[in-house]
N, C-alpha and C positions, 0 to 999 in steps of 0.2 A: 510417477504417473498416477493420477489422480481413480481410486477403482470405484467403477459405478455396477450398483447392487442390478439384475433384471428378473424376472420371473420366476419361479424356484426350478427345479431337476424334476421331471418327469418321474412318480414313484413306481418303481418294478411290480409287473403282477408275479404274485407269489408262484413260485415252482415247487414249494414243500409238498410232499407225500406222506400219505397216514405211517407210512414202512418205515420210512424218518421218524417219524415222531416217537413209533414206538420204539425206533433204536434209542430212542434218546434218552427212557425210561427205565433205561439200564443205568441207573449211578445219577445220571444231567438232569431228569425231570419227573415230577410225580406224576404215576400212574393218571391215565384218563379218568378214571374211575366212576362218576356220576353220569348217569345220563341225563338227566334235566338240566346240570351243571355241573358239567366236564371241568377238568383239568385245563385240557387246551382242547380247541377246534380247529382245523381247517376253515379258510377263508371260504366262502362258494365262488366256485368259478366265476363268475362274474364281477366280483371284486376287482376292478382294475388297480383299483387304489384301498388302502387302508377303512376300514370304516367297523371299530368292533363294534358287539354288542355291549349294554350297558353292564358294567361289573368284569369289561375286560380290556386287556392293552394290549400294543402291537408289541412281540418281541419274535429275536430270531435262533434260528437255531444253536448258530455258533456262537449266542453270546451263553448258552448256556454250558455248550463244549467248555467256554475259557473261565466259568466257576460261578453264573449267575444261580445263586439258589432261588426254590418259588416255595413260601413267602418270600420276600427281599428280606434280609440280614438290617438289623438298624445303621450298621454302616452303609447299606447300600443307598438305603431311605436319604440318612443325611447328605448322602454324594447328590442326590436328586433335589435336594431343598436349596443345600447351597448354592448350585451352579443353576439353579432354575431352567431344572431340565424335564422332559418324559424319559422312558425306557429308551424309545427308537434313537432319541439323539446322542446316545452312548456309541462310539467304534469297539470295537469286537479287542484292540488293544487296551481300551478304555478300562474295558471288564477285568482283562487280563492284569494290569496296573491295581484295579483295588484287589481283584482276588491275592496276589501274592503279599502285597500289604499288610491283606487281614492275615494271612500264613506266616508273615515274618515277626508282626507281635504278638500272636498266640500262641503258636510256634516253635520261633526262634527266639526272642523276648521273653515270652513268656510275662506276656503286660495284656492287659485290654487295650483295643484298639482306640489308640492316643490322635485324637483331630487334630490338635495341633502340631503336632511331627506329621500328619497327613499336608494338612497345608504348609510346612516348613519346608517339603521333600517335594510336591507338585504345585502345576500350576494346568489350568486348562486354554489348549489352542483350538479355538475355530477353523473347521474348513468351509470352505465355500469351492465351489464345481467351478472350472471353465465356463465362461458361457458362448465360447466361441469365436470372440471379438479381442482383440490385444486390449488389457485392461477391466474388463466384465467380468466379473465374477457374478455367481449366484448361489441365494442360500439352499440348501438340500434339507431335504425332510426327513434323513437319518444318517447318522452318521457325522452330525455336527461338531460333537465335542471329544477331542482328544485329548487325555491325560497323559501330562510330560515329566519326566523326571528330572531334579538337578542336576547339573552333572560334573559340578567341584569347580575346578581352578581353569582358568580359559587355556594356563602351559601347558596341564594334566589334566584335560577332561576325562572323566567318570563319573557312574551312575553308580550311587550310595548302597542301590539294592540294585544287583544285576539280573538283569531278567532278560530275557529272548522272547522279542516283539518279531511274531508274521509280518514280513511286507507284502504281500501279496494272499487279498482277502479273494480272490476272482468269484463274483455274481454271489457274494456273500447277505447281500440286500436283496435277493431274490429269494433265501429261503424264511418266510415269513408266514408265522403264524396269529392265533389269539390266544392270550393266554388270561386264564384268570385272573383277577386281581382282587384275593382274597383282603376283608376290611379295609379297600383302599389305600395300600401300604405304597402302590405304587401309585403318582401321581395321575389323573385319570389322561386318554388320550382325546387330546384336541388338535390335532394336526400342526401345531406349534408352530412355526418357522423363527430361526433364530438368526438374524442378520448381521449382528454386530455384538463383538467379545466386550463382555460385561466385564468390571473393575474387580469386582471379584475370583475373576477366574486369574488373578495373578498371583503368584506366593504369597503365602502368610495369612495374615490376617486384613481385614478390610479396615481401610484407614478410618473408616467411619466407626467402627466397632473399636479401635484400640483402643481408645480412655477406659473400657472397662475391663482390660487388663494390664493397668499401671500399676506396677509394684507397689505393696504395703511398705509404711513405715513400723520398722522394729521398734517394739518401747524401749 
């Protein structure tokens, strides 16, 4: 059946509380600190929908529960360049996926964290919402891109690095704040909508990019 894209998801007004925020500055996030320019804000009430100020992005609580640090980490950066994403369109599994990644070759490796064993191990899937009609799908305004792991041989599937994924985020999109975006590390927020799963978001490397990693000839 043929799926036809319609309107995006209506975006959740934020339910976050300052009491949150400041639980979160235990270990998840750095102190408020500034007051001309804070750490994070609260949205004002009347923000139905996303709209930061200039020099900040939308992100949510629980991605920072699951290991988003503030600055972003250069891996996190490159996870954003690659998959031509913002913050908001990460799932809260997503975060969880590079966090343990970057733990497993720091870690347990004991390597810097290797891109290529990143794209060798993942690929990113697209969600799109019901739209309420059999076959309509629609794009949503966060929570678009989920990081999937390989998972071996179709007799004996497993996953290379095992990890325990939440199924069950309930009104995880509703705790939403602004968060600094100290020298622009993270991509600035323009309300993005992402409709259709890029060539990239498949394992490996991009077919277009492979010529320049054809093996050398040995003299």
């Amino acid at each position: 059946m043929l799926v036809r894209l319609i309107t995006a998801d209506d975006w959740r007004p934020s339910t976050m509380m300052e009491r949150r925020l400041r639980d979160l500055e235990e270990g998840f996030l750095r102190p408020r600190a500034s007051s001309t320019r804070p750490e994070w804000i609260l949205p004002p009430a009347d923000h139905q929908e996303s709209n930061p100020p200039k020099g900040y992005v939308v992100s949510f609580a629980k991605f920072h529960r699951h290991g988003l640090g503030s600055p972003p980490s250069r891996f996190m950066r490159a996870l954003c360049h690659h998959y031509g994403v913002e913050l908001q369109h990460f799932s809260p599994n997503a975060i969880t996926a590079a966090a343990i990644f970057a733990t497993v070759c720091e870690g347990y490796l004991g390597v810097m964290l290797h891109w290529d064993l990143w794209l060798h191990h993942y690929r990113g899937e697209l969600f799109r919402a019901p739209g309420g009609t059999a076959g309509v799908r629609k794009p949503v305004r966060a929570d678009c891109l989920n990081l999937v792991q390989k998972t071996g041989h179709v007799e004996e599937p497993r996953e290379y690095i095992p990890i325990g994924l939440t199924s069950n985020h309930s009104q995880w999109d509703s705790q939403w704040f602004y968060l600094r975006n100290d020298d622009d590390l993270f991509p600035a927020y323009t309300g993005q909508l992402i409709s259709e799963r890029p060539e990239n978001w498949n394992y490996g490397v991009v077919k277009t990019l492979q010529a320049g990693f054809a093996p050398f000839s040995m003299p």
